[in-house]
C-alpha positions as CSV (number, residue, x, y, z in Angstrom):
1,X,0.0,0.0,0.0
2,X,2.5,2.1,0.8
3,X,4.9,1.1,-2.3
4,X,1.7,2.1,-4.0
5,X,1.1,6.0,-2.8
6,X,4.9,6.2,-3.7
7,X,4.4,5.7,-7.3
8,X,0.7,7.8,-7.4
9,X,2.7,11.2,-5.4
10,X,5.5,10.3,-8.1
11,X,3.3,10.0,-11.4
12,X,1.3,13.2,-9.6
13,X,4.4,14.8,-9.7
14,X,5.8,13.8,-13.1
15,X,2.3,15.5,-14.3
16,X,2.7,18.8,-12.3
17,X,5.9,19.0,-13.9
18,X,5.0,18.4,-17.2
19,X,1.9,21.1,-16.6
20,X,4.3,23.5,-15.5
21,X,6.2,23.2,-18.6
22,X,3.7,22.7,-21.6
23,X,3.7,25.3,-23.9
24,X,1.4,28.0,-24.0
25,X,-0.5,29.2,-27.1
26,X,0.6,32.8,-28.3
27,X,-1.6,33.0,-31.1
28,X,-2.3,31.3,-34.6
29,X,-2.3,33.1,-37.7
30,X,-3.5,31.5,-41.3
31,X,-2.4,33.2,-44.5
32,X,-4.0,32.2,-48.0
33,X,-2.7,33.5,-50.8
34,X,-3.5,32.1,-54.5
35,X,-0.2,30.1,-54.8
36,X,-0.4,28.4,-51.2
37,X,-1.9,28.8,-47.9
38,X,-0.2,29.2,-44.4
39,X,-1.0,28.2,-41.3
40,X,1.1,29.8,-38.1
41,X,1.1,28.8,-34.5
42,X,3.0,30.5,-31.7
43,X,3.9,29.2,-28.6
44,X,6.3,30.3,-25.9
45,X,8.1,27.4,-25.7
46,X,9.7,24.9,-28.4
47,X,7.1,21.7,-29.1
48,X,7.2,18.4,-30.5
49,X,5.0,17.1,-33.2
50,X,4.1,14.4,-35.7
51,X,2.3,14.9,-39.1
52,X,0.4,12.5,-41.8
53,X,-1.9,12.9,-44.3
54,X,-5.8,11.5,-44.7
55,X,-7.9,10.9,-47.6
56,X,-11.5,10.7,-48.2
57,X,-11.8,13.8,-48.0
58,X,-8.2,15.0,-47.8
59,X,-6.7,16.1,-44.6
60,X,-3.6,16.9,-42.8
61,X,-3.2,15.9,-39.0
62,X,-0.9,17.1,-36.5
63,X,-0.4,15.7,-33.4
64,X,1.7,18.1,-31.0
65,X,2.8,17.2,-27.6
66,X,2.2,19.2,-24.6
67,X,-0.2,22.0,-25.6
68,X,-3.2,22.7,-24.5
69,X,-6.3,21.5,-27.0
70,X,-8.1,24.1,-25.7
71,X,-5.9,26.8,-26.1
72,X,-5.2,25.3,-30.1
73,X,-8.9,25.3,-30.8
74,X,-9.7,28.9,-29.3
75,X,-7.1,30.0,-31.7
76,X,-7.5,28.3,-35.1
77,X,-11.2,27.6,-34.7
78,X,-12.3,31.1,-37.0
79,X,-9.1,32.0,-38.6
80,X,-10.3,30.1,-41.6
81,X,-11.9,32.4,-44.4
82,X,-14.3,31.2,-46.9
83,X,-12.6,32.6,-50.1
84,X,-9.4,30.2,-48.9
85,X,-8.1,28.0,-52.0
86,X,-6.9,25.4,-49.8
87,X,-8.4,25.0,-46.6
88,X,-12.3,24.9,-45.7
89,X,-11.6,24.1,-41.8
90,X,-9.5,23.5,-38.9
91,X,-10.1,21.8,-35.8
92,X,-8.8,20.5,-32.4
93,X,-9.0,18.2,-29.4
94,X,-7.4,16.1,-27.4
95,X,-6.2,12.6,-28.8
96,X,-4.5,11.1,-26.0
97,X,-3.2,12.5,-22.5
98,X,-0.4,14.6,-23.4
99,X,-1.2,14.9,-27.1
100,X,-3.2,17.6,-29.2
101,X,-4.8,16.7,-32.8
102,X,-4.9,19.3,-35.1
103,X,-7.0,18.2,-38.5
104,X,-6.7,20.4,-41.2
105,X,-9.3,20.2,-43.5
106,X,-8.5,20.7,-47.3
107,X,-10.0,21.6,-50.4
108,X,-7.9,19.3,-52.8
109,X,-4.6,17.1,-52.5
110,X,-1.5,19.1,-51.3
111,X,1.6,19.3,-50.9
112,X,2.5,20.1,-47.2
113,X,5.5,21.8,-45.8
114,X,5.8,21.7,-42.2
115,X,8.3,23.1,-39.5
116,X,9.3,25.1,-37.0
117,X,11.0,28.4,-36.5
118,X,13.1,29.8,-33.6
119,X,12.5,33.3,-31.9
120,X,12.6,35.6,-34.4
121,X,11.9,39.8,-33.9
122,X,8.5,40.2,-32.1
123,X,7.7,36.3,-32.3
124,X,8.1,33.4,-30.3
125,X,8.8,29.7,-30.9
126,X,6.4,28.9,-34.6
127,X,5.5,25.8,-36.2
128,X,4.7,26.2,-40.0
129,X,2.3,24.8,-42.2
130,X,2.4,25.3,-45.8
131,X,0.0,23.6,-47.9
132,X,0.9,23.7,-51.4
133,X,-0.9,22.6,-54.6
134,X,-0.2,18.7,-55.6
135,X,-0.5,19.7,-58.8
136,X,1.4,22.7,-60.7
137,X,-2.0,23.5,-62.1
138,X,-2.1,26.7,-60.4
139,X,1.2,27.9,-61.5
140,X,0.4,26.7,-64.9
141,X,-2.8,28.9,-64.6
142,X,-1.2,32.1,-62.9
143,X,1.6,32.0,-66.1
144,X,-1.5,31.0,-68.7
145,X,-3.1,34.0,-67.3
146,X,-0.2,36.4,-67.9
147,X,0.3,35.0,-71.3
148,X,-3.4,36.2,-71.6
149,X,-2.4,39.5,-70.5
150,X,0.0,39.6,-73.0
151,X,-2.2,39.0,-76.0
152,X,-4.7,41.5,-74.8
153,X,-1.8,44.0,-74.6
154,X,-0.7,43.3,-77.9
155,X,-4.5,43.2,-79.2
156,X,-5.1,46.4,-77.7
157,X,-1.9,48.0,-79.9
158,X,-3.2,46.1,-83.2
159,X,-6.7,47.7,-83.0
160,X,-5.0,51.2,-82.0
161,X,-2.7,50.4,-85.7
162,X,-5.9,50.0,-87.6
163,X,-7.4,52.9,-86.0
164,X,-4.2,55.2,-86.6
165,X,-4.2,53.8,-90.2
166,X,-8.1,54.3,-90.8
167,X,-7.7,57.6,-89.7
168,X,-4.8,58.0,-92.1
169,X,-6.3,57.0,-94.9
170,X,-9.1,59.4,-94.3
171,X,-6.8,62.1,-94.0
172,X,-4.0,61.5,-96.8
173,X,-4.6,61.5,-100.0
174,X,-5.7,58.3,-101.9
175,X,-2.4,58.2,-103.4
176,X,-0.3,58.5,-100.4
177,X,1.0,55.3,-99.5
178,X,0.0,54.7,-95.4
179,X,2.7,55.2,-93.0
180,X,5.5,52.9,-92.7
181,X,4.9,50.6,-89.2
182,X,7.7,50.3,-86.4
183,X,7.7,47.7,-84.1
184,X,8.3,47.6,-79.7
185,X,8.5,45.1,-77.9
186,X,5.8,44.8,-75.0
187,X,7.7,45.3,-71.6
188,X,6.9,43.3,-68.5
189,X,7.5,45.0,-65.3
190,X,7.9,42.8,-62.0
191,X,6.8,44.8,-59.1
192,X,7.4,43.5,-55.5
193,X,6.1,44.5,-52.9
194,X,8.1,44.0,-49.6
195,X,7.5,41.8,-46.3
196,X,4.0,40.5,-46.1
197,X,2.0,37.5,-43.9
198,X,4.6,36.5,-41.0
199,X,6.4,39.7,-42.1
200,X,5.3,42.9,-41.6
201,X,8.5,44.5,-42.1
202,X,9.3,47.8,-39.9
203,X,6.9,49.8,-37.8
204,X,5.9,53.3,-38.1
205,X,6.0,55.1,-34.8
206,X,1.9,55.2,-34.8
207,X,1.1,51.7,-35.7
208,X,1.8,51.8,-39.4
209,X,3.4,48.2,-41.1
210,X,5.4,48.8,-44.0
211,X,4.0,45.6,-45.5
212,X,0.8,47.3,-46.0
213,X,2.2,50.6,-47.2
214,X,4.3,48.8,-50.3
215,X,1.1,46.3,-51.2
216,X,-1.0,49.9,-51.7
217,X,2.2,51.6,-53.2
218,X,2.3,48.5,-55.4
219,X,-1.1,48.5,-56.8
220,X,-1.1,52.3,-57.6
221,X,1.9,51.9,-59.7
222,X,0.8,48.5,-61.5
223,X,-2.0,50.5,-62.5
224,X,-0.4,53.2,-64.1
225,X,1.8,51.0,-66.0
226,X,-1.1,48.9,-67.1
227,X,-1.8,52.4,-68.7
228,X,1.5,52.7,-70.8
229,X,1.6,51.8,-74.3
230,X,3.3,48.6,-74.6
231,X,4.1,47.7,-71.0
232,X,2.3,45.6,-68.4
233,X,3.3,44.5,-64.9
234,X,3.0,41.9,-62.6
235,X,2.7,41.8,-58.9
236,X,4.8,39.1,-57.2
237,X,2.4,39.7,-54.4
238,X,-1.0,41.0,-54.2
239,X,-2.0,40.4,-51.0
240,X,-0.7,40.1,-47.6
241,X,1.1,36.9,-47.7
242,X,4.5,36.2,-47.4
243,X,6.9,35.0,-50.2
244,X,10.4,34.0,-49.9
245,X,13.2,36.0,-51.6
246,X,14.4,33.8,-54.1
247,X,10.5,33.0,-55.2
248,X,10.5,36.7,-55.9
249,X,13.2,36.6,-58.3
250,X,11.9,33.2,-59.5
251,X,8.8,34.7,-60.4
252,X,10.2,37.4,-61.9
253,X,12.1,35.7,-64.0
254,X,8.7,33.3,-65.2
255,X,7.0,35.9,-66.5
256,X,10.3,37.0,-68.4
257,X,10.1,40.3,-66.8
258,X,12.2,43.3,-68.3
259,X,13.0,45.3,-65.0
260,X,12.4,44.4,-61.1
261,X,11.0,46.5,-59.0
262,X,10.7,46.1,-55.5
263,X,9.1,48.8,-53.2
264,X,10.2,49.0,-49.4
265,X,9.5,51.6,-47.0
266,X,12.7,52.5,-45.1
267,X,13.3,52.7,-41.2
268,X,16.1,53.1,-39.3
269,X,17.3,53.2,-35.6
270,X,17.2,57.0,-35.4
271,X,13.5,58.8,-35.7
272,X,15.1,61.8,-37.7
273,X,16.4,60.0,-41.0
274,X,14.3,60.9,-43.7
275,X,14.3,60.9,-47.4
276,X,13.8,58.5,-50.2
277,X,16.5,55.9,-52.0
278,X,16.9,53.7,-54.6
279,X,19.3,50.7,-54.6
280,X,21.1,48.4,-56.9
281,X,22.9,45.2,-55.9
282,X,26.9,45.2,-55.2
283,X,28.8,42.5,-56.1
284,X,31.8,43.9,-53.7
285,X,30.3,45.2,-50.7
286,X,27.9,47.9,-49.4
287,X,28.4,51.4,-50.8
288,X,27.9,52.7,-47.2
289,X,27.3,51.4,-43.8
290,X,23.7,52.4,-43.9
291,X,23.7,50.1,-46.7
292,X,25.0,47.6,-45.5
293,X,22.5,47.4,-42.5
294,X,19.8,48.0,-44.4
295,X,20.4,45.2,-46.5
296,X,21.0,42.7,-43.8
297,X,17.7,43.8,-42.4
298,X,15.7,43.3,-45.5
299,X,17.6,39.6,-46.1
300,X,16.8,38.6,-42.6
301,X,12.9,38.9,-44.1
302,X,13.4,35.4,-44.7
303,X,14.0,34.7,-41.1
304,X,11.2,36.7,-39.7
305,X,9.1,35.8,-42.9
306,X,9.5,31.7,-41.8
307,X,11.4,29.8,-44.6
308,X,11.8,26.2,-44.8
309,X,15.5,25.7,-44.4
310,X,15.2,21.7,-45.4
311,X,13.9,23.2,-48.9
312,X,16.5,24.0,-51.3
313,X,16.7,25.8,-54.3
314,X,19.0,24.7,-56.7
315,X,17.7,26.2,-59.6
316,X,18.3,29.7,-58.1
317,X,21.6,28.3,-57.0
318,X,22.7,27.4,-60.2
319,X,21.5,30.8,-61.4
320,X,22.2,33.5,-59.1
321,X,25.7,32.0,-57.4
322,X,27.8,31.5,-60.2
323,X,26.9,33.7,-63.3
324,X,28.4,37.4,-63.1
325,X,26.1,40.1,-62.8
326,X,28.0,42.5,-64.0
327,X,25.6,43.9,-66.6
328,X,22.7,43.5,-64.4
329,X,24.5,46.3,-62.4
330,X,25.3,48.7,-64.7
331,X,21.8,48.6,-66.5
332,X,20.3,48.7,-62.8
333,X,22.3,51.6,-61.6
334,X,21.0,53.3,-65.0
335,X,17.2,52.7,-63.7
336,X,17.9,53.5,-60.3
337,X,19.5,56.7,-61.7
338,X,16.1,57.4,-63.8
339,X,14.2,56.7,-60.8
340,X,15.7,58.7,-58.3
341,X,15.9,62.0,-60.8
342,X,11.7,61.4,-60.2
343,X,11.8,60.9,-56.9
344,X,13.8,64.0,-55.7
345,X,10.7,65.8,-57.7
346,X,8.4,64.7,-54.5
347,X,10.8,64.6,-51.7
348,X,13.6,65.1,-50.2
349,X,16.6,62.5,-51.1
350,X,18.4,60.4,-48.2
351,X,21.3,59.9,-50.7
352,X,21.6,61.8,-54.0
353,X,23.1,59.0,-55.6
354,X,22.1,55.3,-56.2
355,X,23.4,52.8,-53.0
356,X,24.3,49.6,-53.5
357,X,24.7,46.5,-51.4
358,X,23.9,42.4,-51.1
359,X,20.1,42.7,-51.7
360,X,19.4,38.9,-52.0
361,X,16.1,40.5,-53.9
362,X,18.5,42.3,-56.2
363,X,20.1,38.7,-57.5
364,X,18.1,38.3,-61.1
365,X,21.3,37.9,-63.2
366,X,19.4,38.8,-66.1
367,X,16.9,42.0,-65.1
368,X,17.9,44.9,-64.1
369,X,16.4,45.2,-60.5
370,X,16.5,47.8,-57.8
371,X,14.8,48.6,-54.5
372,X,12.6,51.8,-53.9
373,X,13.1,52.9,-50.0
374,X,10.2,55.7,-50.6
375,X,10.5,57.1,-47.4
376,X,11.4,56.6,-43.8
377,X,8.5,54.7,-42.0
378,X,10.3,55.3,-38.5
379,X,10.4,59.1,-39.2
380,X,6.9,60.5,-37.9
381,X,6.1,63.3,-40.2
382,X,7.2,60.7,-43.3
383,X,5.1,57.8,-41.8
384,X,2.2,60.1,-42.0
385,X,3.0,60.8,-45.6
386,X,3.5,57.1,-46.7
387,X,0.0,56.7,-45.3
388,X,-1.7,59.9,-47.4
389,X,-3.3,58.5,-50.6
390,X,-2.4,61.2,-52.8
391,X,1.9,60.6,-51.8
392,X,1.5,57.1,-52.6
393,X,0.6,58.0,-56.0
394,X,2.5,60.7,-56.6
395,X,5.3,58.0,-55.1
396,X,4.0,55.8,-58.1
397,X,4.0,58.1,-60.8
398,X,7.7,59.1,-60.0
399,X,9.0,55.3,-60.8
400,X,6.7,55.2,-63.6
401,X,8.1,58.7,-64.9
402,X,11.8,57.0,-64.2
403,X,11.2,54.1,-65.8
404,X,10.4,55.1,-69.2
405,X,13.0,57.7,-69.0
406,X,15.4,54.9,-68.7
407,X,13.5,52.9,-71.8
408,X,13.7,56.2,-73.9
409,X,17.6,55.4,-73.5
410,X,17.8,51.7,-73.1
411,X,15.5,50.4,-75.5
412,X,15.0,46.6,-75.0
413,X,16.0,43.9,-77.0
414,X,13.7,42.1,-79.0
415,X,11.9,39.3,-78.8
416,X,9.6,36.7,-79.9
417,X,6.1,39.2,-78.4
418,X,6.0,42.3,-80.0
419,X,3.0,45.3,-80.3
420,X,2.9,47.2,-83.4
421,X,2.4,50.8,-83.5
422,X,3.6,53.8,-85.3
């Protein structure tokens, strides 16, 4: 009898101790996004956990040690939303002493990704989900639907041809032969805007989150480049979700963009910086220490962001480690030149010349790229302005401005898509 209370205070005891130190539920986050969907829990401690797969109807089950199924449920039960591609539900219990289930509830067959992330910034201890198409039908469809864009570009210039020529006709003489046709190319801008989902990037002193000041900068300026004649762009985000840095260049690069573009809103340590900046990558080290740091800080986007460090990538390997990029540069300090002539038109430049330094954004070895810092988001009267609607698209029509000034010198090549006009 006694032998016997000796093991029940022990097991009592093994359970207070494990009670102390379960980990506690921070929050849970979920991030859908056309191209995948996320799923984010935070706890304050590090956890253990096992995954498989179900079918009929598809699902993906975790079972995590030491949490508290309560806690998991509270959190997930209504991050869900209706218009996800992925997911319709997610639920959780208990399965076993110890043990939380987490069922996630999908659409179709995917492709999971899941792992866990140390401290990073403002969070704690996250473990990852990313549920990714089985299929590459969505990719297939995204790049189908740019190719679509494309045609209706170049349709757009054929029926403004036959108007300029009707109109021609009408006004020459019969005799007159019609004018003789030149041909451009249609350009593809990639525009990126920085941070998003797990990433918010840097924090105005009022509340603002840069992520959600370059996603509106963004869609102002793809709009008035829709507008040009013969160019189109594409957003590598257009939500807030994050993306890894190499998928931005890989996307870039899909869509055979002409010029990169990715918009940042600047912050630094001290409230009084202010000013806007364009950079171009360096192959030899930062142009200045401000550089420098501000580079590091917008690479560690991966770390904040949560990127799964058993993935490789040896297709951007292959590309963006070992070919020079010395032409990249030069054509992207021309661009960043263009640019920031426009910019110093709306405000006050940080840096009258173009900085470079190891933007792993920057690393397309075959489009010119540069990064737009269009103000200070930790300087207060700045922050205010990156907020005002009418900045942002004075903001846009400054790049816009630069970028065909650099096109009126730096024609590009050819290629197989063209858009007639005269």
């Amino acid at each position: 009898m006694r032998r016997a209370l000796v093991v029940l205070i022990a097991l009592a005891g093994l359970f207070l101790h494990h009670a102390a130190h379960a980990a506690g539920v921070k929050a849970a986050r979920v991030w859908p996004s056309p191209e995948y969907s996320r799923i984010t829990i935070e706890f304050d401690a590090e956890v253990a956990y096992k995954t498989f797969s179900l079918k009929g109807p598809e699902r993906l089950v975790l079972d995590i040690e030491g949490v508290s199924a309560e806690q998991v449920q509270a959190q997930v039960a209504d991050k869900v939303s209706a218009q996800d591609l992925y997911i319709s539900g997610v639920r959780a219990g208990l399965n076993r002493p110890g043990v939380t289930r987490m069922v996630v509830e999908l659409k179709a067959e995917v492709r999971p990704q899941v792992f866990t992330l140390k401290p990073m910034g403002e969070y704690g201890h996250r473990l990852v989900l990313d549920l990714y198409p089985a299929s590459t039908d969505v990719l297939e469809r995204q790049e189908e639907s740019v190719e679509k864009q494309v045609e209706r570009a170049i349709g757009k210039a054929d029926t403004a041809r036959e108007s300029a020529t009707a109109a021609a006709k009408a006004a020459e003489p019969a005799k007159n032969a019609p004018p003789a046709q030149t041909f451009m190319r249609l350009v593809t801008v990639a525009i990126d805007a920085g941070h998003g989902g797990e990433d918010p990037g840097a924090r105005g002193a009022n509340g603002s989150r840069e992520k959600d000041i370059t996603l509106s900068i963004a869609r102002r300026l793809k709009g008035l480049i829709d507008k040009q004649p013969n160019m189109r762009a594409y957003l590598t985000r257009d939500g807030d979700y994050f993306i890894p840095l190499h998928e931005r260049v890989n996307k870039a690069r899909r869509v055979q963009a002409d010029l990169f573009v990715s918009v940042h809103a600047d912050a630094f340590i001290k409230p009084h910086a202010r000013g806007s900046s364009v950079f171009a990558l360096s192959e030899k080290g930062a142009t200045s220490a401000a550089a420098k740091w501000l580079a590091k800080r917008e690479n560690d986007a991966d770390l904040i962001g949560g990127v799964n460090i058993d993935v490789k990538d040896p297709y951007l390997k292959q590309t963006l480690i070992d070919l020079s990029q010395t032409a990249q540069i030069a054509d992207s300090l021309k661009l960043g030149r263009a640019v920031l002539d426009q910019l110093g038109e709306i405000n006050q430049l940080h840096k009258p010349h173009v900085e470079q330094a190891g933007f792993a954004v920057l690393k397309a070895p075959d489009i010119p790229s540069i990064l737009v810092e269009t103000a200070f988001i930790s300087n207060p009267d700045e922050e205010k302005r990156l907020n005002d609607e009418v900045y942002q698209d004075k903001m846009a029509s400054a790049i816009v401005d630069g970028i065909r000034r650099y096109f009126d010198k730096n024609p590009p090549l050819a290629r197989n898509k063209v858009a007639q006009t005269f």
